[in-house]
C-alpha positions in Angstrom: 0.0 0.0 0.0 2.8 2.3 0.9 4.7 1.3 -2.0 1.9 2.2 -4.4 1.3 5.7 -2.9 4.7 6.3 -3.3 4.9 5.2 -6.7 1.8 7.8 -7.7 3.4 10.7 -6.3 6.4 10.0 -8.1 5.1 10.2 -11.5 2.5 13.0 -10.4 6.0 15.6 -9.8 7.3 14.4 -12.7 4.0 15.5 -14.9 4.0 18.7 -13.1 7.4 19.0 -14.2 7.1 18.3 -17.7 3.9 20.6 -18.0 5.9 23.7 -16.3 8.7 22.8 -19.1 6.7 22.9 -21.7 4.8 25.8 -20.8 8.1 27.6 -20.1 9.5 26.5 -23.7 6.3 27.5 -25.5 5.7 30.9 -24.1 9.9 32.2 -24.5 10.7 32.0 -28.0 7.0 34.1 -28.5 8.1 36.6 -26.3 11.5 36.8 -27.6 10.8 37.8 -30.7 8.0 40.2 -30.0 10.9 41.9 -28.1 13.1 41.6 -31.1 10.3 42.8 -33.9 9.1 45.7 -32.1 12.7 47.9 -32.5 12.5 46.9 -35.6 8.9 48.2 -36.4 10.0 51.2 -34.6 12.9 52.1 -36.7 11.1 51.1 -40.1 8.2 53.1 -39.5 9.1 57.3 -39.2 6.2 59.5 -37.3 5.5 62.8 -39.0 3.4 65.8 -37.3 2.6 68.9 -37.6 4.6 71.8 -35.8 1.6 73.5 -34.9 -1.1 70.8 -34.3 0.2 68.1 -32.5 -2.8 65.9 -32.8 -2.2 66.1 -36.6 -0.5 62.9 -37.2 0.5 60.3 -40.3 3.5 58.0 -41.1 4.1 59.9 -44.5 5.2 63.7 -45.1 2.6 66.0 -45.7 0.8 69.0 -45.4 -1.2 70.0 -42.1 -5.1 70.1 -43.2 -5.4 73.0 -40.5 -2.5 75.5 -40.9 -0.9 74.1 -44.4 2.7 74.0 -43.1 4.8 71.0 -43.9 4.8 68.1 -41.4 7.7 67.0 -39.8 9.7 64.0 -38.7 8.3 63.0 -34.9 12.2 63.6 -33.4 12.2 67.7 -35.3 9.0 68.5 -34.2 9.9 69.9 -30.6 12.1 72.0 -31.4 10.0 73.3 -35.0 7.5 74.0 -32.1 9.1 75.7 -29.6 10.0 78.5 -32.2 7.1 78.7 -34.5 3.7 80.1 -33.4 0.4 80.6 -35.8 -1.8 83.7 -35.8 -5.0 83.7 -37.6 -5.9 86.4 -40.2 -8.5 87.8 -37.0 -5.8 88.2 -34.7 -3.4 89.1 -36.9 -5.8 92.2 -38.1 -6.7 93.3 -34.1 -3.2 93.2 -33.4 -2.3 95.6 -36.2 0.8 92.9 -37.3 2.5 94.9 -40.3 5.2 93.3 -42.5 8.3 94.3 -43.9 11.3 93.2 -46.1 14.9 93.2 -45.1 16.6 94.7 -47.7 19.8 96.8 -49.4 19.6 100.4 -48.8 21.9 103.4 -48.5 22.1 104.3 -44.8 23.6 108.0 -44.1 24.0 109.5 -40.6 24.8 112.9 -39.2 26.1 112.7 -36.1 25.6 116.0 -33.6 28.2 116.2 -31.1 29.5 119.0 -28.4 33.0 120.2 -29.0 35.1 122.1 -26.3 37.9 124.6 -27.3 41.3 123.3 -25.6 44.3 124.3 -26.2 47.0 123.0 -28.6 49.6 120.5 -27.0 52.2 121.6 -29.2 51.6 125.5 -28.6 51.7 125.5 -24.7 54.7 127.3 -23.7 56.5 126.2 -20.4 58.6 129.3 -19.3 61.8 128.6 -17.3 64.3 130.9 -15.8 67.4 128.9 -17.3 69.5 130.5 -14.2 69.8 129.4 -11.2 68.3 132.5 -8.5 65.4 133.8 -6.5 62.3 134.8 -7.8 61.4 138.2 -6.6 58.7 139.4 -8.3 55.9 137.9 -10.3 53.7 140.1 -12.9 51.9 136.6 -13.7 48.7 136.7 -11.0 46.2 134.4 -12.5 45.0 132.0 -15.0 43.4 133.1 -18.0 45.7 136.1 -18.2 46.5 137.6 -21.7 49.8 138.4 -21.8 51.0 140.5 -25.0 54.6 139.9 -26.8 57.6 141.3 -25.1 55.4 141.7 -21.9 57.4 141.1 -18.6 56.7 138.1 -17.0 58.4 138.2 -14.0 61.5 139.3 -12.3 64.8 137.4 -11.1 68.0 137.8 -8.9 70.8 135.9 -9.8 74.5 135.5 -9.4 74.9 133.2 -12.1 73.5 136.3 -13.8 75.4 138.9 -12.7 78.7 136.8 -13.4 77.9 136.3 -17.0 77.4 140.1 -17.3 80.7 141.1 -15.9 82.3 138.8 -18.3 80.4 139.8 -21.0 81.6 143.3 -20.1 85.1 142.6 -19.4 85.1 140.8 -22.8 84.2 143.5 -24.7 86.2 146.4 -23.2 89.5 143.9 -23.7 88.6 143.7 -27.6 88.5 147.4 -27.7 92.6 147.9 -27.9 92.8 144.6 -30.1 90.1 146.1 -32.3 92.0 149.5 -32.8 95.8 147.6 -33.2 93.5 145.7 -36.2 92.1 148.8 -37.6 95.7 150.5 -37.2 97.6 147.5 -39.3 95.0 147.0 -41.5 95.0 150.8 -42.8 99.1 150.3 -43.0 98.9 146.8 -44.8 96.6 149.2 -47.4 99.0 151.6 -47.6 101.5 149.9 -48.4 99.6 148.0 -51.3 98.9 151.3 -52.7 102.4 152.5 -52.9 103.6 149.5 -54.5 100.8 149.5 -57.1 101.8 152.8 -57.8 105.5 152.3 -58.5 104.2 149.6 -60.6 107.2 147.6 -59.9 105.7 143.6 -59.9 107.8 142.3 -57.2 106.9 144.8 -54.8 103.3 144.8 -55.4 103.5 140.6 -55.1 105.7 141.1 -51.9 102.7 143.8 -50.4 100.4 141.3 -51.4 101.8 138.6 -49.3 102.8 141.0 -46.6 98.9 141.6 -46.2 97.7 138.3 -46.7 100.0 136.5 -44.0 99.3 140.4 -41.3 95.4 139.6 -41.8 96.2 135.7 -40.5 97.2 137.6 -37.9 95.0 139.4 -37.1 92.1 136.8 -37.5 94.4 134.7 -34.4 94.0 137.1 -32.7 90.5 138.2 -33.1 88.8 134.9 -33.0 89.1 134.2 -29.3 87.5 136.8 -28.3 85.2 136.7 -30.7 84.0 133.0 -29.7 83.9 134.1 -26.4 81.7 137.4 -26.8 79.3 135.1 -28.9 79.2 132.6 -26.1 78.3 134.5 -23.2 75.9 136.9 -25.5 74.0 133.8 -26.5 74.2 133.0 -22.7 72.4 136.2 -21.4 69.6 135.6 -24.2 68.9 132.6 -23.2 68.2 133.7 -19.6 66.2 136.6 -21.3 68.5 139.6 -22.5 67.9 141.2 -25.6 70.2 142.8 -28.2 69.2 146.3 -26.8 70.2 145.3 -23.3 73.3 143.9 -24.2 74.0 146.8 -26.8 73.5 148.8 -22.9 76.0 146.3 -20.7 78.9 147.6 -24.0 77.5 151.0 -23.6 77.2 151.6 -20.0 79.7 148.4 -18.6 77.0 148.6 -15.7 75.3 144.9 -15.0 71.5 144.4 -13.5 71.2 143.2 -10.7 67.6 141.8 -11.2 66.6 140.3 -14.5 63.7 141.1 -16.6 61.7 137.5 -18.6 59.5 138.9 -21.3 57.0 137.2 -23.4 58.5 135.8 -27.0 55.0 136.0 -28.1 51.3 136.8 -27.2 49.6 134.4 -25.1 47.0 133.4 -22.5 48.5 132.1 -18.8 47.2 128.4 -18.4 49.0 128.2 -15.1 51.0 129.3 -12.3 53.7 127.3 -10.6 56.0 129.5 -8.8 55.6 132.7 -6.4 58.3 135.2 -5.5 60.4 134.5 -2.9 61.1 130.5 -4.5 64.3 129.5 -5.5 64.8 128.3 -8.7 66.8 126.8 -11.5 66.7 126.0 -14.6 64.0 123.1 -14.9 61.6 125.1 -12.6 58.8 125.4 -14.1 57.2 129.4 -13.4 54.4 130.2 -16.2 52.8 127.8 -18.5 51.2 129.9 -21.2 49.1 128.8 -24.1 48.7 130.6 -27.8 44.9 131.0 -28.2 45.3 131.2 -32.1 46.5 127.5 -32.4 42.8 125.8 -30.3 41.9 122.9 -31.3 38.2 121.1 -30.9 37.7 118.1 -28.6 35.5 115.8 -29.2 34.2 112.7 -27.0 32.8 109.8 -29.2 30.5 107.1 -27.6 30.6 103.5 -28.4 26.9 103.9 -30.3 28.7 106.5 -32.4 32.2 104.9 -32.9 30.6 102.1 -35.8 29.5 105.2 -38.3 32.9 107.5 -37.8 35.9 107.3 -39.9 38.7 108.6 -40.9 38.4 111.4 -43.3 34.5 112.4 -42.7 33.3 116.0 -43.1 33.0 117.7 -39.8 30.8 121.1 -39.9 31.3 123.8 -36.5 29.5 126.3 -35.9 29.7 128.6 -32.6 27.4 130.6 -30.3 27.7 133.5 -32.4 27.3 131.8 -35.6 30.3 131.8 -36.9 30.6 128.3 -39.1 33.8 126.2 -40.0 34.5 123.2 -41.7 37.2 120.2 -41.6 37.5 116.5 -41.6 38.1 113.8 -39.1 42.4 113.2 -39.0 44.3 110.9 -36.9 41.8 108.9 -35.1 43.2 107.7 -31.9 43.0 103.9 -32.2 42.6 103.4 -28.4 39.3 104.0 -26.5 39.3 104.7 -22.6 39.1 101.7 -20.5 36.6 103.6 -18.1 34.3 105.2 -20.0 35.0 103.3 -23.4 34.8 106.6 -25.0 37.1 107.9 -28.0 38.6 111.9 -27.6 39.3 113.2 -31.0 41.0 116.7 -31.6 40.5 118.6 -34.5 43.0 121.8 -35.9 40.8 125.2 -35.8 41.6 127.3 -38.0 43.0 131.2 -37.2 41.3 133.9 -37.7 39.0 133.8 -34.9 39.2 135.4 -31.7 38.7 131.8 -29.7 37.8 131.9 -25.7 39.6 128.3 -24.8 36.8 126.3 -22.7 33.7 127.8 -25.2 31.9 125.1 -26.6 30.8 124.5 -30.2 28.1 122.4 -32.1 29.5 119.6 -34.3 28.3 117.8 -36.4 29.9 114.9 -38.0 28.7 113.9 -41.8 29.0 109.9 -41.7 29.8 108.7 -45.2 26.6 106.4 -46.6 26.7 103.1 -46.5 25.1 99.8 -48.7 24.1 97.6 -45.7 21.6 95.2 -45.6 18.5 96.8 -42.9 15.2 96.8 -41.9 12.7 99.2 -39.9 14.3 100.1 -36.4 10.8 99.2 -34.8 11.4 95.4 -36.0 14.4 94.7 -33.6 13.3 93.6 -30.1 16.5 94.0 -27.7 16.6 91.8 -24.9 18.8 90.8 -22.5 19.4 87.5 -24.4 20.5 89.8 -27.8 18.5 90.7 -30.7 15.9 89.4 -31.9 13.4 90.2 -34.8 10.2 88.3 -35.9 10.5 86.5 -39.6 6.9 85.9 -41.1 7.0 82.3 -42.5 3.8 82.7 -44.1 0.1 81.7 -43.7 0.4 83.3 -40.0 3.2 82.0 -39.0 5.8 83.5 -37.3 9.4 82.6 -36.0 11.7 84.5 -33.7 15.1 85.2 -35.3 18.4 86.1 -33.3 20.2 88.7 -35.5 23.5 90.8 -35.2 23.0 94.5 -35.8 25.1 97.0 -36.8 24.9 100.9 -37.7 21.5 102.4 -37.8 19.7 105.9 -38.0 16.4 107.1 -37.0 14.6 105.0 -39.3 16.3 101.5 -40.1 19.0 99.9 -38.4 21.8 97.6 -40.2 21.7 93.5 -40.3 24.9 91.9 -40.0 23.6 88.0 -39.5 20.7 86.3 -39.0 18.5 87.4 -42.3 19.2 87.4 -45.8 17.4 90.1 -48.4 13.9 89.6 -49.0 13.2 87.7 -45.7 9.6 89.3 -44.2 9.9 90.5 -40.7 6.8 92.1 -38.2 7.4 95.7 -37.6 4.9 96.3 -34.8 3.2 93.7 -32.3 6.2 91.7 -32.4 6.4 92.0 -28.8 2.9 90.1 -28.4 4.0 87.5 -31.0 7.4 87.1 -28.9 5.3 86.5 -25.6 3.3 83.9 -27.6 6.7 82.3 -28.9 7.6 82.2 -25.0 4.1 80.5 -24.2 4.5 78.1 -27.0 7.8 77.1 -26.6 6.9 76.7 -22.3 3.7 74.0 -23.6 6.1 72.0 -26.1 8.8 71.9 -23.2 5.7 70.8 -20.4 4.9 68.1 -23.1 7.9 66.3 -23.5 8.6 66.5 -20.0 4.9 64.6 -19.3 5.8 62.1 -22.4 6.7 58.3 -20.9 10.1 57.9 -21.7 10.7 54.6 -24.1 
């Protein structure tokens, strides 16, 4: 009994077994190829939808039945989406949307500007003393001073000075004995010429000849010395501010001056004051800085909106407060901006002839030379803080936002460097609205894929 109940469970495990078995072999090679087909499937069969209306769907391309744009392959549609949106003719007629075309035109530019009058680097006089001393008096009070040629400036004491004069006078009176013993052998070398001419005997006209020739030698040895040195020490006292006059008066008079006179070499206005009386000084003090009004020059100060429309040789029209008018050209453009400011300073050479106040100011206007750019209306170019951006009509109510590079512009248009070609329709007013809907469509088609299962 025991051995037949043994004997039945036996062969029941071993029918479980065999079912579970088969069931296991039937049911895996079904499945495994389901698995394998359905990539397969996938990558045969390409999804196209419209950009617009997602529910729009079909395995071939095509054309939307609602909007008539072009279908698109299932993995291009997001991003087609995010920058496309569709306005109907309604909206599009409420909204007041107006087209343009980007095209070639001839942009010109007049730029207005302020100049200031400033004075001309290379016409600023620095007056030293070029002798050591001490400063006693100072005709120089103030800035803005005009100061008229041969005007006195100030008024030095100096033994460096008075050292040079007494040599210049103790020079001359020694040349007055040489210059008579010259005169004196001079008038006796002629003499003698003329008596031997007149005996008309050859030899003795050739032996006067030499006789003179080899006295003047002479006299030149003895000459030149102190001819160098009363050249020296007369170039000397000019220098520290004598005149021909006043030396003409040390010869005269043999009296030296105790205090020396500066003048003015020419009419100026006094810029600055450096030293007062009572300073020592030398000769790289520094004591008037003085400016020639007649050589001003107009500053200009260029912005960075203004630097892309300026160049070198533009007409350049000034006119002043009481209408008088010149005209020049931009020169020498200085090819480095300020770091602060990133501004450019540009002189420009005013003309004489005009009584000039430095520091008056000036209207300037700068004639930018036209340019062949490629443009469109100012009021299509939305600027953002992500760059520029304009709105490309596609067509049938569709719209695009399109990042563009600008360059130069006027009042009206404004100059395309990248992002459009000629021809391509932008808006020109409401682009704003049809940016926000970009922003709302582009949000959606972002919300979507984020909700899709991934695969």
């Amino acid at each position: 009994m025991n051995k037949a109940v043994s004997v039945l469970l036996i062969a029941l495990a071993v029918g479980a077994g065999g079912f579970w078995l088969g069931t296991r072999q039937a049911s895996t090679p079904h499945d495994a190829r389901e698995a394998q087909s359905l990539p397969t499937i996938s990558a045969a069969k390409q999804t196209y939808v419209c950009p617009m209306h997602s529910h729009i769907v079909q395995d071939h391309p095509g054309e939307c039945p609602i909007c008539g744009m072009d279908l698109v392959a299932m993995k291009d549609a997001a991003g087609a989406a995010a920058r496309q949106i569709h306005v109907d003719t309604a909206t599009l007629q409420k909204l007041g949307v107006q087209l343009a075309k980007a095209e070639i035109a001839t942009l010109t530019h007049d730029i207005p500007v302020y100049g200031t009058l400033v004075p001309d680097e290379n016409a600023v006089l620095r007056i030293t003393p070029n002798v050591e001393g001490l400063l006693t008096r100072l005709h120089v009070s103030r800035v803005g001073q005009r100061i008229e040629r041969g005007q006195v400036l100030y008024e030095l004491s100096s033994q460096d000075a008075l050292a040079l004069q007494y040599e210049f006078i103790d020079i001359n009176k020694r040349a007055h004995p040489a210059m008579h013993m010259v005169e004196e052998r001079r008038a006796q070398n002629r003499a003698i010429l003329e008596q031997a001419r007149k005996d008309g005997d050859p030899a003795e006209i050739e032996r006067a000849e030499r006789g003179a020739r080899e006295s003047e030698e002479q006299l030149a040895s003895i000459l030149q010395p102190m001819k160098r040195d009363r050249e020296r020490l007369a170039l000397r006292l000019k220098q520290i501010g004598f005149t021909d006059a006043m030396l003409d008066q040390l010869i005269m008079t043999g009296q030296a001056h105790s205090t020396i006179q500066a003048r003015a070499q020419r009419a100026c206005v006094v810029q600055g004051v450096m030293a007062r009386p009572g300073m020592t000084v030398n000769e790289m003090t520094e004591i008037v800085q003085c400016v020639d009004p007649s050589s001003a020059q107009i500053e200009l100060v260029l912005y960075p909106d203004q630097l892309d429309w300026v160049e070198e040789g533009d007409a350049v029209s000034i006119r002043f407060a009481d209408g008088d008018t010149r005209e020049t050209r931009l020169r020498n453009l200085h090819p480095l901006l300020d770091e602060a400011t990133r501004t450019l300073r540009v002189r420009l050479p005013l003309a004489g002839g005009r009584a000039t106040r430095l520091g008056e100011y000036a209207q300037v206007t700068i004639h930018a030379t036209p340019r062949e750019v490629l443009s469109v209306p100012k009021s299509a170019v939305m600027r953002t803080g992500r760059g520029d951006f304009v709105m490309r009509a596609l067509g049938k109510g569709h719209f695009m936002p399109v990042e563009v590079v600008t360059g130069i512009e006027t009042a009206e248009r404004i100059a395309i460097r990248d992002g459009l070609e000629a021809g391509d329709p932008v808006a020109v007013n409401g682009q704003f609205l049809l940016d926000a809907a970009a922003s709302i469509a582009d949000t959606a088609q972002r919300m979507r894929a984020g909700n899709e299962p991934a695969q």
